[in-house]
NUPA-688551 format. One record per residue (C-alpha): residue in one letter; residue number from 1; x, y, z. Coordinates in pm, whole numbers, always signed. Layout:
A,NUM,X,Y,Z .
...
This chain:
X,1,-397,-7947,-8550 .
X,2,-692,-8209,-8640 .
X,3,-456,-8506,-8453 .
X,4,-477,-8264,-8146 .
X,5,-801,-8162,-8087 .
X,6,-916,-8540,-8158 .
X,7,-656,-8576,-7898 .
X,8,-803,-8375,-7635 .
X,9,-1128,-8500,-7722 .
X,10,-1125,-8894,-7769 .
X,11,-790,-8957,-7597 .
X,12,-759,-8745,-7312 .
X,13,-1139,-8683,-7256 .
X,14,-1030,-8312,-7153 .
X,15,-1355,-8130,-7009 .
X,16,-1275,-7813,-7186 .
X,17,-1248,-7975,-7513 .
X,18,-1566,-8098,-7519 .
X,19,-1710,-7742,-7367 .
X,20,-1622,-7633,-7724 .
X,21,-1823,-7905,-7848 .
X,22,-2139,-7844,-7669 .
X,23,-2124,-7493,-7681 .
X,24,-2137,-7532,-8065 .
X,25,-2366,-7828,-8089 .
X,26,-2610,-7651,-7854 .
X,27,-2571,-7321,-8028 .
X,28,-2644,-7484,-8353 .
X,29,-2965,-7611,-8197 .
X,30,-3062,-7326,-8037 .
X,31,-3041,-7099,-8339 .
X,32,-3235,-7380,-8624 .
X,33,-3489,-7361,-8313 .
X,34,-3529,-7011,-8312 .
X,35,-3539,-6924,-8633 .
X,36,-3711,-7227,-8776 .
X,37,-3882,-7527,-8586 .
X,38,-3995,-7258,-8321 .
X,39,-3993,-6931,-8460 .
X,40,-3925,-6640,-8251 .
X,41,-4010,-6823,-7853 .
X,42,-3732,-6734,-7667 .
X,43,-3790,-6920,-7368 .
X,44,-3736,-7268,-7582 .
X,45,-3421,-7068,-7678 .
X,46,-3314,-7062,-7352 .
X,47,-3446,-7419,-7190 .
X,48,-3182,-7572,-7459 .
X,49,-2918,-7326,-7302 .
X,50,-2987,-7486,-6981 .
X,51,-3013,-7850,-7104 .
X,52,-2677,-7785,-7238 .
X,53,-2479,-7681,-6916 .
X,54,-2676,-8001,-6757 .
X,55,-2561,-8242,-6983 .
X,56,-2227,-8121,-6970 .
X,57,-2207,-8092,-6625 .
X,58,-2350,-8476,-6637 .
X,59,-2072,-8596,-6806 .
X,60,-1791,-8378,-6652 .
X,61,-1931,-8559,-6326 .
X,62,-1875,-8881,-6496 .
X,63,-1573,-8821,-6647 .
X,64,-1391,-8685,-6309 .
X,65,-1481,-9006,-6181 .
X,66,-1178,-9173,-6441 .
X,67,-952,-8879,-6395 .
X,68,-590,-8954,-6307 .
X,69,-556,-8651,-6089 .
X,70,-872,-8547,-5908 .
X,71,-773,-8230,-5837 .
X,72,-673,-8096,-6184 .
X,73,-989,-8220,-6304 .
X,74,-1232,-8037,-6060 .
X,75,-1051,-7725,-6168 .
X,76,-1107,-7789,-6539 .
X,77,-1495,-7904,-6486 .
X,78,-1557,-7591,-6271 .
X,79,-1364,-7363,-6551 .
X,80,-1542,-7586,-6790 .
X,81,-1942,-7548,-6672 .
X,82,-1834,-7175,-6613 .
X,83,-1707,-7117,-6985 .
X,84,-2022,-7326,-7075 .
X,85,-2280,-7176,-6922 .
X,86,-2188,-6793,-7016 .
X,87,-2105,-6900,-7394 .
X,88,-2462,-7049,-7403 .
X,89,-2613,-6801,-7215 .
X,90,-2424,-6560,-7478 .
X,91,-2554,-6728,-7795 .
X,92,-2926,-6739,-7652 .
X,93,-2886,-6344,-7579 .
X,94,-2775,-6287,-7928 .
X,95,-2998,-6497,-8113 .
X,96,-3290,-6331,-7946 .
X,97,-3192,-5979,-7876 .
X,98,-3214,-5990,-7504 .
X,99,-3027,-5782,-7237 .
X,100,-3000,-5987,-6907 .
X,101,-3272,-5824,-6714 .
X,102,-3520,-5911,-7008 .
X,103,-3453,-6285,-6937 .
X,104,-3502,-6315,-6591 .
X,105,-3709,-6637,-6594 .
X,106,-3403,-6768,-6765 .
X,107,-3162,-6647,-6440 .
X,108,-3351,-6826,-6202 .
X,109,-3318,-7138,-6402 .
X,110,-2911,-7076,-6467 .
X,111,-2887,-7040,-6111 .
X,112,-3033,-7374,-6045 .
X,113,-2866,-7579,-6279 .
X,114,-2489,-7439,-6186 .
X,115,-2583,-7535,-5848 .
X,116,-2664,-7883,-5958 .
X,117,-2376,-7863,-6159 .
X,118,-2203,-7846,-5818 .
X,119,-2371,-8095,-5635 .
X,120,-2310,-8361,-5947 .
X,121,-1908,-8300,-5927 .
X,122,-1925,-8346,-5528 .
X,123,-2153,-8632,-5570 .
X,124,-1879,-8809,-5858 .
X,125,-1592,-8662,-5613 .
X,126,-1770,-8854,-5290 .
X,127,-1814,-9185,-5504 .
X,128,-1464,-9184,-5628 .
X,129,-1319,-9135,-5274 .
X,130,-1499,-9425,-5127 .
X,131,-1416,-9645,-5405 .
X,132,-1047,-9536,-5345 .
X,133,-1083,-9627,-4991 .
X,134,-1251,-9948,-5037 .
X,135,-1000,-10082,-5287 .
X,136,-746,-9992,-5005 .
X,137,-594,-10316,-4853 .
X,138,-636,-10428,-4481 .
X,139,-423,-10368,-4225 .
């Protein structure tokens, strides 16, 4: 089980392994923030949520770049910033006892970041396709 999941992580570099990762890592931060470096300020809570899905949507962007298969990893990324944002966005809710229309400073933010989420993977998928054709050889 340990071989496998150092597998997916270190071998394979699958994006959904390391979503685990980072929703852990960042949920550990977010809660020894909230209840002890920054007691009780929820929007700190929630600016680590969001530095969490950017960072992982960083390096999903520069990991699709040394996919094999472009396709299947655009569909794990995607699946991957999806699972990570609404497991962080999760933890931050629970660890302050907050519905979603109490954090709606923290909405406007998700939205932004998932959208340049998007623009990172089309940005990685662009650069990958013109390396591709560059390394093609002349007719």
């Amino acid at each position: 089980m340990v071989r496998k999941v150092y597998d997916y992580l270190f071998n394979q570099n699958h994006p959904l392994a390391w979503s685990a990762v980072v929703i852990i890592s960042f949920g550990l931060v977010m809660t020894i923030n909230f209840y002890w470096i920054n007691a009780q300020d929820e929007q700190t809570t929630f600016i680590i949520a969001s530095t969490g899905i950017l960072l992982y949507s960083i390096y999903c962007a520069v990991m699709m770049l040394l996919a094999k298969s472009l396709v299947q990893a655009w569909n794990h990324t995607l699946f991957g910033i999806i699972i990570t944002a609404i497991g962080l966005t999760l933890i931050g809710m629970l660890i302050t006892s907050r519905n979603w229309s109490e954090i709606d400073y923290y909405t406007k933010i998700l939205k932004v970041i998932v959208f340049v989420s998007l623009v990172f993977m089309s940005i990685a998928v662009s650069m990958r396709k013109i390396v591709e054709y560059a390394q093609r050889p002349n007719k």
